[in-house]
Structure formats: C-alpha cells, structure tokens
N, C-alpha and C positions, 0 to 999 in steps of 0.2 A: 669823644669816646677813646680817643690814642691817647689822652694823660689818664684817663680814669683807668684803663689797660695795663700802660707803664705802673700806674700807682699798686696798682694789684698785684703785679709782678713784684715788683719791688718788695712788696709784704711779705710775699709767697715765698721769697726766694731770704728773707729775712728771717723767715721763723723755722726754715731748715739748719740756720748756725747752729752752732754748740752751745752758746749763752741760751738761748731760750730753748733751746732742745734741753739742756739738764734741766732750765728751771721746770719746767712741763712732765717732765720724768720724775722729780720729786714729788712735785704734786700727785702724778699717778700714783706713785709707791705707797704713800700717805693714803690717797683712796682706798686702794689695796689691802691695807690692815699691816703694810709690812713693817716688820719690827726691824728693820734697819735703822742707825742710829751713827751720828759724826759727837763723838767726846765735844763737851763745851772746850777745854782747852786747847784743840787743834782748830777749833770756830772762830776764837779769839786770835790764834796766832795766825789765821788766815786773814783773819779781818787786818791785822796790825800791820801784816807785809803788805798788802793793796793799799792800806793807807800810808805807808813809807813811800810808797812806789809811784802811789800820786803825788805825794807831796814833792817827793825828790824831782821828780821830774818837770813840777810846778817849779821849785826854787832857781832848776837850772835852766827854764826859759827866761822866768820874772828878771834876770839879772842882764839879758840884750834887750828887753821888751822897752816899745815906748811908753812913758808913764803917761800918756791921752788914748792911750789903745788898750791901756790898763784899766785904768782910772775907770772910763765911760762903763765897760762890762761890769766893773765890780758899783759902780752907783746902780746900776740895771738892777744887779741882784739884787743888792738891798731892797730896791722897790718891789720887785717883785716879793721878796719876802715876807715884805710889815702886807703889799695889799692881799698874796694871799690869809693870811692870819685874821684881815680887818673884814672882810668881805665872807670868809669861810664862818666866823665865828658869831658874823650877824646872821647869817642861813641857817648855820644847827641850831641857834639858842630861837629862832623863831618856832620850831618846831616844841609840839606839845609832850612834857616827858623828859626832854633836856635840859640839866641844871646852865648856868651862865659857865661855871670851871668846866662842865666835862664841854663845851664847847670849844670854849677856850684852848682845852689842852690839844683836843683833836686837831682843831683849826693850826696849833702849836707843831704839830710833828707833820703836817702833811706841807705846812710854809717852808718847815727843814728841809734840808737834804740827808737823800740814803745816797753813803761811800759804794756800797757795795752796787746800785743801779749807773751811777757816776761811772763807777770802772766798767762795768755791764755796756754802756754806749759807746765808750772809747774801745774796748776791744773791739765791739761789734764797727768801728769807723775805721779802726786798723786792720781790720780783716776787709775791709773796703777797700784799702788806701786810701781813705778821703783824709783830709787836711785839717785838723784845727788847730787852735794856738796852745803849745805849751802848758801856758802860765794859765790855763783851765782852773785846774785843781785849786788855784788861789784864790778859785770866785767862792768858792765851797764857803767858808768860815764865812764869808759878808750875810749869805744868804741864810745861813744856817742861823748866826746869832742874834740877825736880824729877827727873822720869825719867832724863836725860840724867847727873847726877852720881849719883843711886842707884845706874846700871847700872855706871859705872868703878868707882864705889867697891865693890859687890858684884863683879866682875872681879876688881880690885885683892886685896882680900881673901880671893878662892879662890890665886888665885897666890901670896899671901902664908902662906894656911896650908900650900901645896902645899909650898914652899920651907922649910919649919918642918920639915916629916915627913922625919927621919931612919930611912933603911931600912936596919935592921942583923940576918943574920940571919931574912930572911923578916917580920918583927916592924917592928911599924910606932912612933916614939914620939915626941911633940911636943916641942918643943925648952923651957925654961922659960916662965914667962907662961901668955897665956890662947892662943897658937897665932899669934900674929901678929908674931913678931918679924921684921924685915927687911921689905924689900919695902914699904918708904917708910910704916909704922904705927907710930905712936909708942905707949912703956908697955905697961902692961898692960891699955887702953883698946881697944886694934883702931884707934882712931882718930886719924886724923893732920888735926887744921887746918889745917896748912899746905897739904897738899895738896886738902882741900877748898876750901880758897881761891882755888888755882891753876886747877881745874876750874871754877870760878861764874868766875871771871875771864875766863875762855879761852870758856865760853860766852855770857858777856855780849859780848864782842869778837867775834864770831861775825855776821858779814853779815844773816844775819835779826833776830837779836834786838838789835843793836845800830842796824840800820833803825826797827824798831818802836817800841824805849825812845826814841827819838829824835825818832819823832813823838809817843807818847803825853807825852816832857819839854815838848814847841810845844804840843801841845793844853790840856796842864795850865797850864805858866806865863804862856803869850802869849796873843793873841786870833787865831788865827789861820781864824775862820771862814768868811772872805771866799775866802781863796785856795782853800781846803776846798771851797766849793758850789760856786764857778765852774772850779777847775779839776780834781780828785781823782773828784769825785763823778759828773761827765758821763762822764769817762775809765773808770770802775770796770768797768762791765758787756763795752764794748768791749776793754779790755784782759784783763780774766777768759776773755772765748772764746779768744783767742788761745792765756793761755796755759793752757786744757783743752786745749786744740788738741795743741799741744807737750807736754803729758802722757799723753795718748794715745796717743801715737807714739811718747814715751818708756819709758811701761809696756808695749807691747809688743816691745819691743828688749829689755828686760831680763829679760821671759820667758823667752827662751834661756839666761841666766844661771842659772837653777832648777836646766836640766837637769845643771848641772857640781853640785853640794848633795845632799846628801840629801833624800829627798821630803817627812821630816815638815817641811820652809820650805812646800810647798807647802799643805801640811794647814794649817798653822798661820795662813798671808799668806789663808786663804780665810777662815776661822773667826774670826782676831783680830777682824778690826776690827769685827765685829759686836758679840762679846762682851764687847768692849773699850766701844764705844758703849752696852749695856747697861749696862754699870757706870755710866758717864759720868753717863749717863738717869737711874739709881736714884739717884746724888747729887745731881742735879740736880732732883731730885724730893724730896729733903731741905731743900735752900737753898728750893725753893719753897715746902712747908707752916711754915718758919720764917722765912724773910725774903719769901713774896710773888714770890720769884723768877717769870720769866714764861714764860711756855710756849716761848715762842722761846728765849730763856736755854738752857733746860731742852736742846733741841734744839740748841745752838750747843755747850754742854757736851759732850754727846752726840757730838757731831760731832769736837773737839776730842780725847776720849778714844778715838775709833773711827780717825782720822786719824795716819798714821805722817809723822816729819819726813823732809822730802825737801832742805834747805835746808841750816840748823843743823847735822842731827844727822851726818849721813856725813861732812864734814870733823872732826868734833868726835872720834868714834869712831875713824877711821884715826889722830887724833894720838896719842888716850891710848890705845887700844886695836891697836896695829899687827898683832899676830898672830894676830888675826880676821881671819876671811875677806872680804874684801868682797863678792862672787858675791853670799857667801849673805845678809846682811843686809840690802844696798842692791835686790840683785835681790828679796829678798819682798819688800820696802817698798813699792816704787817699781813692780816688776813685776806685783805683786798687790795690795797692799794697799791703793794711795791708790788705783787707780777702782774696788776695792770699797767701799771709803770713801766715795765720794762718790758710789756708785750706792745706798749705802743711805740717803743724806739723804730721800730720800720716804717711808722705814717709819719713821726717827726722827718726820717730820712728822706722817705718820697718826698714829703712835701717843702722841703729845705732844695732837695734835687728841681723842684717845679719852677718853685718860685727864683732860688737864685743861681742854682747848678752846681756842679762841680767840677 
C-alpha cells in the first residue's frame, strides 16, 4: 500500500507542473469554442529552437560520453522502433475496415518520436533534479528513423506482394521469386537499397531531424556552450508552455478526426502509448543493469517509445505512403496519442523511482 501511495503522489504532484498544466489548459480552451490561436510560424520557430536545444545539448555530452554507454541505448532504440512498427501494424491491419498502408503508416508515427514530448520529460526531470545522460537527445534520430523506414518499407512490401498475386480462376499464385517482384524490390531479396536510401535520405532532410543533427553536428565539433546557457537554456522551459499550449488545442481539434476512422484508431491512440512506453522502460532497463544507464535515461527512453512523431513523421508518410489515410494516422497521433503521452510521463517517473530510484 506505501508504493501504491508514493506512486499516486508522485502523479498528483506530477500533473500540478506547467508542462501538463498548459497542455490540459489547451485542451480546455479548445473544448470551450475559444477562438484563440498561436500563428503557424511562431509554432515552427518554437519547434526549431527545442530542437536546437536538444540537439546542442546532445552534441555537447556525446563528445565525453563512453561510446558502450552510447552505443548500447541507441541499439535499444532501434529495437524498440522496428518492434513497435512490427507488432503495431500486425494489430491495426487485423482489424476489419483497415487497409495494410493506413496501418502501416499509423503503426509508422506512433514507433517515431515527438521532439516536443521528448523536451516535455526533460523539463519535467529538470524540474525534478533527476539525472540523465546528456547525449539523450542523440537516441531520438535511431528510434525515429528506425520506425519511420521499417513502416514504408513493411507498406512497400504488402503492396509489393499484393501486385505479385495473380488471380486466375478463383486460385491465387505468386508470380516467380520469393513474392516481391515489382513494386520497386530488387531479386529475389525483397530488398531494394536503393530505395532504402531514398527514405533515410528524405527522413534525414525532414525539418525535425535535420534541426536536430544540426545542433547535435555544433554541439559535437564546436564549442558552442556559451550561446547554449545564456540563450537555449533560459528560453527552454518558457518556450515548452507555449508550445503544450498549442498542442492542447491541437489534440483536441483532431479528435473530431477519429470520428470519420474506424474506432479500433481510438482503442489503439488510448493503449499504445502506454504499451509502447513499457517496452521503451524494459529496454531501458536492459541498457541500465549493462551500461549504468540512469534512471532518468530509463524514463526519457520510455517516453521516447510512448511518444508518437507529430513533426517528421506525417510529412514523411503522406510522401511515401499517399493512399493512407491521413484522418486516421495523424488524428490518433496527435488527437490522442501525444497528451496521452505526455500525461503518462509521472507513471514512467514513479515507476523508474520504484524499481531503480533516484
């Protein structure tokens, strides 16, 4: 009864911060009918400094960090990114009413990471004083581009085998090879580098991750820690309300969106990100008893696998995947997913506090 106590405190006392106090307050306002409104390009340039600000701060741990203390966290994310993607995408397309892309793509953004929940746990861990590593920020792009090209290319190659199946006769029969000819797969491989190339390419060019790589490139080869404490780090906390703020109001606009989808987006935008931040957790709970990782880590991880991209991933998706639905992917995402996301960042803490403390 005294952890299940502690645990509820911890929440209690969790969902009083300012991070989820605006996001909670947008949402109201949005309930409300209120025609309050943040210009798209004050959205963008709020997004672009948090993502400088990760990044910078990512490049100028990564350059003391040991590369086994590195290494082990950034293979984690990977994994965690292909199996959320692999595991998400065989659950929505079971469902009666869902094509195999609008799976895909869903299963695609919610393996991503949102920058904005990412900064969302770090402030809320700095308002803490809890501890994690740095070079955080550098797990982001593994886990991101992980999922992001897993989910086209598992797309890619339902469409690929779909196009193989000649139906002659009621009788269904694969065309030579291993089922993947056409539909841009080379051999008898399934796999095309070229176009895996084309996707890491197109994702790195991508407004968030190309912000990011940008500040972790300044953090890594410059010295850039002067501009970093006097101007990034004052700015971080008041810039993050704002844009909860703006995501508030944005997740409840795209609630409406649900209702044109079938309901299992709804089942699934409620459940993922929980289930998704468990996995995160358990790996992050691996990189710890092997590399020391630190409890906050453990919690950022967490957060990062629980957290769907709102950034990145829906530009990236509509280019390679156009005959997915938008509704349904961007509305769970974004409609449900990131402030459940970021309303569970106090169980990840508590339960990070349980199991290994602070």
């Amino acid at each position: 009864m005294d952890v299940i106590a502690d645990i509820a405190a911890t929440l209690i006392a969790q969902f009083q911060k300012p991070t989820l106090a605006f996001l909670m307050g947008g949402m109201l306002l949005a309930a409300l009918g209120s025609k309050l409104e943040v210009p798209a390009p004050i959205y963008k340039f709020i997004v672009l400094l948090l993502l400088l600000k990760v990044g910078l701060g990512a490049g100028i741990s990564v350059r003391s960090a040991d590369a086994v203390s590195l290494a082990i966290p950034a293979l984690c994310a990977v994994a965690v990114g292909v199996l959320i993607v692999v595991f998400g995408g065989k659950i929505l397309s079971m469902w009666q009413g869902i094509s195999r892309s609008d799976a895909m793509a869903t299963a695609g953004l919610f393996g991503a990471v949102s920058a904005s929940t990412l900064a969302a746990g770090m402030a809320m861990l700095d308002a803490e004083g809890i501890y994690y590593e740095g070079f955080i920020g550098a797990l982001y792009p593994f886990m991101d581009v992980a999922a992001l090209v897993t989910a086209i290319f598992l797309a890619r190659m339902s469409e690929a085998r779909a196009d193989a199946v000649n139906i002659q006769g009621g009788t269904a029969t694969l065309s030579s090879g291993d089922g993947f000819s056409g539909g841009g797969f080379s051999g008898g491989s399934g796999f095309d580098f070229g176009m895996a190339k084309g996707i890491i390419t197109d994702t790195m060019k991508s407004p968030a991750i190309s912000a990011l790589l940008l500040g972790i490139g300044i953090g890594l080869l410059a010295r850039p820690e002067a501009i970093y404490e006097s101007f990034y780090e004052p700015l971080f906390r008041g810039l993050l309300s704002i844009l909860m703020l703006i995501m508030g109001m944005e997740a409840w606009s795209r609630l409406s969106e649900l209702k044109k989808v079938a309901h299992a987006y709804l089942i699934y935008a409620l459940a993922a990100p929980i289930l998704h931040g468990l996995l995160g957790f358990g790996f992050g709970m691996i990189a710890h008893h092997l590399t020391g990782f630190s409890a906050g880590g453990v919690v950022l991880l967490a957060l990062m696998a629980a957290s769907s991209s709102d950034i990145s991933g829906p530009p990236t998706m509509r280019a390679a995947l156009p005959e997915a639905n938008p509704s349904a992917y961007i509305g769970a995402s974004t409609g449900l997913g990131t402030p459940v996301a970021i309303l569970s960042i106090p169980m990840f803490i508590a339960l990070a506090d349980w199991l290994i403390g602070f």
